[in-house]
VEXKEPA-45204 format. One record per residue (C-alpha): residue number from 0; residue in three letters; x, y, z. Coordinates in Angstrom, 2 decimals, always signed. Layout:
<rs>
+-----+---------+---------+---------+---------+
! num ! residuo !       x !       y !       z !
+-----+---------+---------+---------+---------+
! NUM !     ALA !       X !       Y !       Z !
...
+-----+---------+---------+---------+---------+
</rs>
This chain:
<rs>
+-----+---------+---------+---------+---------+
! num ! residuo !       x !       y !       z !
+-----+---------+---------+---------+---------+
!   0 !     UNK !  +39.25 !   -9.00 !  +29.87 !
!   1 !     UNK !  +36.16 !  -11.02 !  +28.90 !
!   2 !     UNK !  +33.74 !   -8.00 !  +29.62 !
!   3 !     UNK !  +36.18 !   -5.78 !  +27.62 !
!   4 !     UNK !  +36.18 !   -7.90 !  +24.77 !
!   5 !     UNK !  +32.26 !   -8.26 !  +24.75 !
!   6 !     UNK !  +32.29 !   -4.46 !  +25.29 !
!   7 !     UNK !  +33.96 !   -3.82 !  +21.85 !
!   8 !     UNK !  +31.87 !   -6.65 !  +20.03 !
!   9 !     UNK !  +28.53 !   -4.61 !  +21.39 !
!  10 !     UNK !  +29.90 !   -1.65 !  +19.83 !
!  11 !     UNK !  +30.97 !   -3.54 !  +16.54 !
!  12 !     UNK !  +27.32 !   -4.67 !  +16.32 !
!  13 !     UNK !  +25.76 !   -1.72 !  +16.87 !
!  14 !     UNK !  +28.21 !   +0.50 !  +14.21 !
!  15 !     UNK !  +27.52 !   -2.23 !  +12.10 !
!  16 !     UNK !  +23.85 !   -1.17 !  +12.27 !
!  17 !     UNK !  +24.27 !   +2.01 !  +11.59 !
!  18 !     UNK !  +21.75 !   +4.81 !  +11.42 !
!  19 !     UNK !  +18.70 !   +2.44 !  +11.37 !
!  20 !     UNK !  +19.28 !   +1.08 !  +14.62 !
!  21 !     UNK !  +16.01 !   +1.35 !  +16.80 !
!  22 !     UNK !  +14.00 !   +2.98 !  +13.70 !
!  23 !     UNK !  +10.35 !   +1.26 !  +13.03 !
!  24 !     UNK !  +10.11 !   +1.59 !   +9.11 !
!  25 !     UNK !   +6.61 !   +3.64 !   +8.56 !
!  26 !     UNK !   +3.60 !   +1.67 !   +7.42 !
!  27 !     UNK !   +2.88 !   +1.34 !   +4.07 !
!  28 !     UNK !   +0.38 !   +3.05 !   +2.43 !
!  29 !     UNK !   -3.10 !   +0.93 !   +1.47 !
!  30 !     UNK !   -5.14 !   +0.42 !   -1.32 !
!  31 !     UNK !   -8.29 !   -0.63 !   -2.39 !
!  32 !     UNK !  -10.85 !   -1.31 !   -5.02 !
!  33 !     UNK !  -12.95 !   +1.53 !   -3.18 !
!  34 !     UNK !  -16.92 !   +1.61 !   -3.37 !
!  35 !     UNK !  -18.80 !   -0.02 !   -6.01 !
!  36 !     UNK !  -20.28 !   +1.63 !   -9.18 !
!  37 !     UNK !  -23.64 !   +3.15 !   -8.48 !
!  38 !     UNK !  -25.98 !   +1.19 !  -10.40 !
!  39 !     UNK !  -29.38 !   +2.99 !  -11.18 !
!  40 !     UNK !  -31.69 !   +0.07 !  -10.83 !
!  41 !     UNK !  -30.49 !   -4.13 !  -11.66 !
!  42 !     UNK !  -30.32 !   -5.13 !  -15.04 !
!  43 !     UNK !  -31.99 !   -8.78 !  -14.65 !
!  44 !     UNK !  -34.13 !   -8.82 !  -11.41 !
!  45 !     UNK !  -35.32 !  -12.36 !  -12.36 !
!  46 !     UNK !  -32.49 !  -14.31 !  -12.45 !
!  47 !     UNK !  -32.07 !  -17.67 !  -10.57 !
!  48 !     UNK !  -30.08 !  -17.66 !   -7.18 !
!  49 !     UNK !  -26.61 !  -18.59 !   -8.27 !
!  50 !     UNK !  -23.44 !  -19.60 !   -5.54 !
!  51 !     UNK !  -20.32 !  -17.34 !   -6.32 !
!  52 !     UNK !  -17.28 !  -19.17 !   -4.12 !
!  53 !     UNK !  -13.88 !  -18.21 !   -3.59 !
!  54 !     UNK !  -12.18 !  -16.49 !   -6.29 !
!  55 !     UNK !   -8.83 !  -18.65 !   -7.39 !
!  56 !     UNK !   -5.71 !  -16.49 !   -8.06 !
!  57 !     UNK !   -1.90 !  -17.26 !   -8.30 !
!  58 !     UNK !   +0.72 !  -16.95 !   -5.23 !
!  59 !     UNK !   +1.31 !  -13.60 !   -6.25 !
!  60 !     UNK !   -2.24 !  -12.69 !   -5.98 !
!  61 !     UNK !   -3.19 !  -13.95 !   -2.58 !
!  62 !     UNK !   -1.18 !  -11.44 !   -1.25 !
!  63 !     UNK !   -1.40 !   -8.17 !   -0.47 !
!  64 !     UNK !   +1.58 !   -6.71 !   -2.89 !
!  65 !     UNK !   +0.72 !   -4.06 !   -5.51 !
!  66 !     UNK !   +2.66 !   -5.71 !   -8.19 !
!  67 !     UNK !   +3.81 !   -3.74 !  -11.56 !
!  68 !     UNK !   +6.13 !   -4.96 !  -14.01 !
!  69 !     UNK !   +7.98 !   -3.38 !  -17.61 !
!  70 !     UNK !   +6.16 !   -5.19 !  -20.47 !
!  71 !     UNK !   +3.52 !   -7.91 !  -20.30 !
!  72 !     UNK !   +6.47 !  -10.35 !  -20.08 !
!  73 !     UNK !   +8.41 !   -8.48 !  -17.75 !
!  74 !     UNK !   +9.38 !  -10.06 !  -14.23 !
!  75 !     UNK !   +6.68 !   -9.22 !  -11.85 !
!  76 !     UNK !   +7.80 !   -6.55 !   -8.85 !
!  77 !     UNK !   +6.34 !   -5.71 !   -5.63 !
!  78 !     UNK !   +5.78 !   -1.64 !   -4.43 !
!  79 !     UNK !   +8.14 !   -1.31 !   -1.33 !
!  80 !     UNK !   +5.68 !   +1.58 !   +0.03 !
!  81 !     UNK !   +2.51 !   +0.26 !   -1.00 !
!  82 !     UNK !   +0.05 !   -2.67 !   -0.72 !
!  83 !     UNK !   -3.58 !   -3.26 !   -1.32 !
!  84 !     UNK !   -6.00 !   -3.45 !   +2.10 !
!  85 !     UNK !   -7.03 !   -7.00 !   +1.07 !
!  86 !     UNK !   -5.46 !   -9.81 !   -1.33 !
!  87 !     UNK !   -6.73 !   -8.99 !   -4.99 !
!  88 !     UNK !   -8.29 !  -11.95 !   -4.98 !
!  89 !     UNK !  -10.38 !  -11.20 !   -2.02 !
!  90 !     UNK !  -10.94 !   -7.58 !   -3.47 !
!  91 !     UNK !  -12.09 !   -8.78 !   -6.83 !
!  92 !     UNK !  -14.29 !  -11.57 !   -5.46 !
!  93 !     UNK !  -15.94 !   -9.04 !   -2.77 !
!  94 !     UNK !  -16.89 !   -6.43 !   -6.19 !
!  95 !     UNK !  -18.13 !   -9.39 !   -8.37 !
!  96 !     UNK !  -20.30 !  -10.65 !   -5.71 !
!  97 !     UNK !  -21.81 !   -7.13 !   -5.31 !
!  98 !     UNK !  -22.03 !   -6.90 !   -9.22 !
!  99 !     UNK !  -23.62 !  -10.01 !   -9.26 !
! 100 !     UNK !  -26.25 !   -9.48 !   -6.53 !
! 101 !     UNK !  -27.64 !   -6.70 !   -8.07 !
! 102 !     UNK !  -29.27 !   -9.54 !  -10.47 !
! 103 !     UNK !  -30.32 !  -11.47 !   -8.19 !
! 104 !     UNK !  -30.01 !  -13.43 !   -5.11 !
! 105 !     UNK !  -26.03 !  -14.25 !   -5.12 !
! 106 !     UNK !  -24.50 !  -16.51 !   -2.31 !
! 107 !     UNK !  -21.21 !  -17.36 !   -0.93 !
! 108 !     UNK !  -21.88 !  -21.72 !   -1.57 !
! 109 !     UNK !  -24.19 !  -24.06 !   -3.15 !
! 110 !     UNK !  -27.49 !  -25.07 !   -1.35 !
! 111 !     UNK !  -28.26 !  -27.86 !   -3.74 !
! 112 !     UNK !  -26.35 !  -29.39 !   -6.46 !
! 113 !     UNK !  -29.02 !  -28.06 !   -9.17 !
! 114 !     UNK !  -27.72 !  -24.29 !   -8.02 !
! 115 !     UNK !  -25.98 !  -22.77 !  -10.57 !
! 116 !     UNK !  -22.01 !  -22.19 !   -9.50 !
! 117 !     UNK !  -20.01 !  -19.21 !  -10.86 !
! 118 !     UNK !  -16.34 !  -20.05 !  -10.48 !
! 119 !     UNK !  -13.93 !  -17.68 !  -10.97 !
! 120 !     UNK !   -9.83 !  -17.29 !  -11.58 !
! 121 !     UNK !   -7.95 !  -14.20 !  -11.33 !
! 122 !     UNK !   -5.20 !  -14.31 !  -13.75 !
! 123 !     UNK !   -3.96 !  -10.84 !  -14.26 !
! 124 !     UNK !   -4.54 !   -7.89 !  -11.74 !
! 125 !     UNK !   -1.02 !   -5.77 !  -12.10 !
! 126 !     UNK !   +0.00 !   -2.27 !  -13.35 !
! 127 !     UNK !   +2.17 !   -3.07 !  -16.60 !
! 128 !     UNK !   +5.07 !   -0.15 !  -17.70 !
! 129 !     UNK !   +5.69 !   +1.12 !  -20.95 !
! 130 !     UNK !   +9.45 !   +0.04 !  -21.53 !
! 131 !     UNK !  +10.49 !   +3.99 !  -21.20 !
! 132 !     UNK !   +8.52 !   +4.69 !  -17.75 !
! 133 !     UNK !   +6.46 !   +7.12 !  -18.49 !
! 134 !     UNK !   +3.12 !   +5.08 !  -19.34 !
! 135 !     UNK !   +1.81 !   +2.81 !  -17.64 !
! 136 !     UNK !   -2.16 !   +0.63 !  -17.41 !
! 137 !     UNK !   -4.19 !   -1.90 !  -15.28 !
! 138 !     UNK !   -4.54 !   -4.81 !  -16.59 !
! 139 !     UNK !   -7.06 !   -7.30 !  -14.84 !
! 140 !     UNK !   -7.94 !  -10.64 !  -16.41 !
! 141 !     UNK !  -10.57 !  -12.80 !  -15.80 !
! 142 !     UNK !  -11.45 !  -16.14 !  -16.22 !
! 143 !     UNK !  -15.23 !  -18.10 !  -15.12 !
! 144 !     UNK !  -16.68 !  -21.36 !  -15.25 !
! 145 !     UNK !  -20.37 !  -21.54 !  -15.14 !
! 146 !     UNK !  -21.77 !  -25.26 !  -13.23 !
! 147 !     UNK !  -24.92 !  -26.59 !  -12.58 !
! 148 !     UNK !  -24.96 !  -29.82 !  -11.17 !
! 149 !     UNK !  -20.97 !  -30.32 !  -12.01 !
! 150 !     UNK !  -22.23 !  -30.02 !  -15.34 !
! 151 !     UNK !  -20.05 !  -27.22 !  -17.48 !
! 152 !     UNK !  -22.76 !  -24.76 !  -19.04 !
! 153 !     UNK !  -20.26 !  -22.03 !  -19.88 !
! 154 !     UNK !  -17.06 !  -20.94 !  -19.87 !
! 155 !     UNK !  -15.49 !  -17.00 !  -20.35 !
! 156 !     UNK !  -12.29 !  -15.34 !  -20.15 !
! 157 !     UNK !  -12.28 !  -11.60 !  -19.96 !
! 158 !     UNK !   -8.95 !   -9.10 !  -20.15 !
! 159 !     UNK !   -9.51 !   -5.08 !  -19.50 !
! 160 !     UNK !   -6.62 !   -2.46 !  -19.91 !
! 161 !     UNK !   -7.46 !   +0.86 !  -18.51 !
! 162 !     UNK !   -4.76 !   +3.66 !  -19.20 !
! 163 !     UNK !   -3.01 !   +5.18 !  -15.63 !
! 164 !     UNK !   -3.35 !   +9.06 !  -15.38 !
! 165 !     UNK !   +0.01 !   +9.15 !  -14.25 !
! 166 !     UNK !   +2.96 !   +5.91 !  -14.20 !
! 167 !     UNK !   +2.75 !   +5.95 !  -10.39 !
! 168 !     UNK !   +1.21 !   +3.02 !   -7.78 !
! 169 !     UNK !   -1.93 !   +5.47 !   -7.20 !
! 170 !     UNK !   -2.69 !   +5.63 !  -10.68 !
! 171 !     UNK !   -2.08 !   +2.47 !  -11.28 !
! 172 !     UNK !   -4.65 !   +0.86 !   -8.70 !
! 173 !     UNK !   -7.18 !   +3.07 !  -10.03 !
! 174 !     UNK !   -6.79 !   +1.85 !  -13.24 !
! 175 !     UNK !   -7.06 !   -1.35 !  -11.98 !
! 176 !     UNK !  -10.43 !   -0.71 !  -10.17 !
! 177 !     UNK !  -11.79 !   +0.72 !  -13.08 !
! 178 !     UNK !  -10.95 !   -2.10 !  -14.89 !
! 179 !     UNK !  -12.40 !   -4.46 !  -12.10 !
! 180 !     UNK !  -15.71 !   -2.88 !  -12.63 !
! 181 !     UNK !  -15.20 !   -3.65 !  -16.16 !
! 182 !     UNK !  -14.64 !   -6.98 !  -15.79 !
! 183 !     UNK !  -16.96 !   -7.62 !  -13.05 !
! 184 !     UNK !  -19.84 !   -6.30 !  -15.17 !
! 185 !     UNK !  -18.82 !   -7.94 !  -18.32 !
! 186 !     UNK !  -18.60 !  -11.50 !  -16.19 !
! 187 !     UNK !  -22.65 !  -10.96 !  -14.85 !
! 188 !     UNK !  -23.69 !  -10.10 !  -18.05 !
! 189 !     UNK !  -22.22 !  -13.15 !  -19.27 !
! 190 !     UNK !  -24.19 !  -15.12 !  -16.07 !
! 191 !     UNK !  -27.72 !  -13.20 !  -17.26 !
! 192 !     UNK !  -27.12 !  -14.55 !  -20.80 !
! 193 !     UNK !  -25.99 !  -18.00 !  -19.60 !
! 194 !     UNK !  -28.65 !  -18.65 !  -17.59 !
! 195 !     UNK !  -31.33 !  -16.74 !  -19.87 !
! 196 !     UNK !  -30.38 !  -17.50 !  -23.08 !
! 197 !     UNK !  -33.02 !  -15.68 !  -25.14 !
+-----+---------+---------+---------+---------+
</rs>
């Protein structure tokens, strides 16, 4: 009677469960901030070594969700089918180090508390809808603090809004790398000027 009634329970479960029993949900598809810009030749080649550390970032951006939202005040969402390769934080740190060492020599910490420090805060890095749907843009905002000897010699915030070919994730993270590139440049330009103020 016992097995019986644990016989019927199994088969509650299991209708319960329905079609999606024993089905591995596919892998999501990944993004990145693919290669960097080509850059003919570097715009400063004598600037001082300077010590880029980890970029800082919200909870939502040290993970690896694509995240869109309706509005610049709308609740943030996550892509079900999607997610970037890396956390954007990681991502944007990785392309503004590159950026930055075609200036000159760029490291990952300080050797030496006169060493200049270029630290960085991702605010924004999400694809923002037009309340309708059909438009959408990257938006990626930066902020940097510029220290030498914990000493504040500057201090920038940059925003970029590239317009998505089409309102869909793909689009949408290539705005955003375009704008990354954007705001990468316009933050080591800001460290050549800093640092060489003419």
């Amino acid at each position: 009677m016992i097995l019986k009634k644990l016989t019927i329970l199994s088969c509650f479960v299991l209708l319960l469960a329905g079609c999606g029993f024993g089905k591995v949900p596919s892998a999501p598809l990944l993004l990145d901030l693919g290669s960097p810009p080509m850059q003919s030749s570097p715009s400063v080649s004598s600037r001082v070594p300077v010590a880029l550390p980890a970029v800082s970032a919200s909870g939502t951006l040290q993970s690896q969700k694509v995240i869109w939202r309706v509005g610049s005040s709308g609740q943030p969402n996550a892509y079900a089918t999607v997610q970037w390769l890396s956390t954007p934080a990681v991502m944007v740190r990785e392309r503004l180090f590159a950026r930055l060492s075609l200036d000159g020599p760029t490291l990952t910490e300080q050797i030496g508390a006169d060493m200049p420090q270029v630290k960085a805060s991702l605010l924004a890095f999400e694809q923002i809808f037009s309340a309708d749907g059909s438009r959408s843009e990257g938006v990626v905002t930066l902020q940097a603090v510029l220290v030498i000897d914990t000493q504040v010699i500057d201090q920038t915030r940059v925003t970029y809004r590239i317009q998505a070919r089409e309102p869909t994730a793909e689009s949408g993270a290539q705005a955003l790398r375009t704008a990354t590139n954007q705001a990468t440049d316009a933050l080591a330009l800001w460290v050549n000027a800093s640092l060489n103020p003419s």
